[in-house]
TORRO-793442 format. One record per residue (C-alpha): x, y, z. Coordinates in steps of 0.1 Angstrom, whole numbers, plus 5000, padded with zeros to 4 digits. Layout:
N
XYZ ...
***
This chain:
116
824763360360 825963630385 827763520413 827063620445 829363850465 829563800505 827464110520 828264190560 825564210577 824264570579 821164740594 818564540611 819664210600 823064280617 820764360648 818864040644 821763890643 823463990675 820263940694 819963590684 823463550694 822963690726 820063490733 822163190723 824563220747 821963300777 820562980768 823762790769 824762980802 821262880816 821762510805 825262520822 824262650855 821662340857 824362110848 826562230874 824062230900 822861920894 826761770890 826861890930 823861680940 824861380911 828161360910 827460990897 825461120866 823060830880 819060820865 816761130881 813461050891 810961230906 809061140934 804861330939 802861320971 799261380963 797061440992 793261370988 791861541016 789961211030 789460871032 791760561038 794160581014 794461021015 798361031006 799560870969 802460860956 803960840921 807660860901 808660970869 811660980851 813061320844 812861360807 809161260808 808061650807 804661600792 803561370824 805561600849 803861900843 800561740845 801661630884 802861970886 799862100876 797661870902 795962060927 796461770949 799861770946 801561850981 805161760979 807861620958 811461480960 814361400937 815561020937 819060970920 819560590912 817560270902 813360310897 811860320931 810960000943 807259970953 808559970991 810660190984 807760460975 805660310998 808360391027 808760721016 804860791014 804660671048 807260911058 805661231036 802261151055 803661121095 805361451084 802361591073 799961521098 802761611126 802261961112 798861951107 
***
């Protein structure tokens, strides 16, 4: 049985190698410049939600609203992805009461039909 001697890395896997490196650390830099940004707005580290404003065009009830947690990715890029989708907020804190959202709707649709 031969044992095997350490090789350095030469040729294209020493290439593959620094690449992967490099893109390792973009990643991390990327990933700390979030952080940090969102440290400035949360300084608390409290729970993020975000907070939709869908606009149906007609009707009674034409502005909806809806909250999500941030880590529920799947479900936020399907709001995102809503052509009714006209605005959206960041909550920091407890879930959104029910008045709470409904408050804030409220507010989103005065705003919106003031510009209108």
């Amino acid at each position: 049985m031969a044992s095997a001697k350490a090789r350095p890395l030469a040729g294209r896997k020493a290439m593959v190698f620094i690449r992967d490196c490099a893109r390792s650390l973009e990643v991390q830099r990327i990933a700390a410049e979030e952080l940090f940004a969102e440290a400035d707005e949360n300084p608390d580290q409290l729970v993020k939600w975000h907070v939709y404003f869908y606009d149906a065009g007609t009707g009674k009830f034409r502005f909806t609203v809806n909250a999500y947690l941030d880590h529920d990715l799947p479900v936020r890029a399907k709001c995102e992805a809503d052509p009714e989708l006209v605005g959206r907020t960041v909550v920091y804190g407890d879930p959104p009461t029910m008045e709470t959202l409904y408050l804030m709707l409220d507010a989103f649709a005065a705003k919106q039909e003031a510009t209108a």
